[in-house]
N, C-alpha and C positions, 0 to 999 in steps of 0.2 A: 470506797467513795464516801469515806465516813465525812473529811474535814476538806474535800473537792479539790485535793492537788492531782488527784490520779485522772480527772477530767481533762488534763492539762500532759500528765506523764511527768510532771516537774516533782514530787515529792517535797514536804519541807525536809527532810532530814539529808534532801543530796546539798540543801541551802551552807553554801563555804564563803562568810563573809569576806573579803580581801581587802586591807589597807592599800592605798595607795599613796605613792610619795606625791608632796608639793608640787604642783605646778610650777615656771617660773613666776610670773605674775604673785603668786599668794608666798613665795621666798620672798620675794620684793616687796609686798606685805608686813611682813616678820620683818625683814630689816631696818624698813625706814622706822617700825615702833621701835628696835634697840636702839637704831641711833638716836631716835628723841629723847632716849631716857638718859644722853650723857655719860654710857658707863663707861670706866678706864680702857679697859682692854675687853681681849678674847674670851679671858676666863670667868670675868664675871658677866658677859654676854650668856657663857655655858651655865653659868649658878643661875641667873636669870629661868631657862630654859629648864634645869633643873627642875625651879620649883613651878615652873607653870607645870610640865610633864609629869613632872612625878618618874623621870628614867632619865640616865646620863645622855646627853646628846652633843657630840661633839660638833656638827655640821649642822647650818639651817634647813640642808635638804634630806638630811637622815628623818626631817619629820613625816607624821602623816596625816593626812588630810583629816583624821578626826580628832587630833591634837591644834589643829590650826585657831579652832574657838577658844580653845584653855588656854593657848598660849597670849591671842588676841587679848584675850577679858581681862589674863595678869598683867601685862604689856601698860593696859589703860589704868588698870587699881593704882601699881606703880607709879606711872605718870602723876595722877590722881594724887597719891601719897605724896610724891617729892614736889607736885607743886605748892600743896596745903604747908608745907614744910614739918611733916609729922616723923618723929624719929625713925 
C-alpha cells in the first residue's frame, strides 16, 4: 500500500500504454493539411509525413493518434514556410 494502486488491485507496473490508429474524422484532418500544402504527388505527401513522424509511413491511417499533433504542428510550420516564401 506503499504508492495506493494495490487500494484499487490496478498495479502501475500491469499499466500497457496502447497506440491507437486515426479515427476517420482526424485522417480527414491530415489530408485536408497535405492538400493545402500543394504537394506534387504521393511521395512527397510520405517525405512530408516522414519528417513530421520521424518513421516511414506509407498510409495516412498507419498513423497514431499520438502522432496526429507532430504531424498537425509540421503541416502548419510548412504552410507557414511556403506562404512567407522562405527557401
Amino acid at each position: 500500500m506503499a504508492d495506493g494502486y494495490e487500494v484499487f488491485d490496478t498495479g502501475h507496473n500491469r499499466l500497457v500504454f496502447q497506440h491507437q490508429r486515426l479515427n476517420a474524422q482526424q485522417v480527414k484532418q491530415v489530408m485536408v493539411g497535405l492538400r493545402a500544402l500543394h504537394l506534387s504527388g504521393a511521395e512527397e505527401a510520405r517525405m512530408v509525413l516522414l519528417k513530421a513522424c520521424g518513421r516511414r509511413v506509407t498510409l495516412v491511417t498507419e498513423l497514431y493518434d499520438v502522432e496526429l499533433h507532430k504531424v498537425e504542428a509540421y503541416i502548419a510550420r510548412e504552410k507557414r514556410r511556403r506562404l512567407l516564401g522562405a527557401p
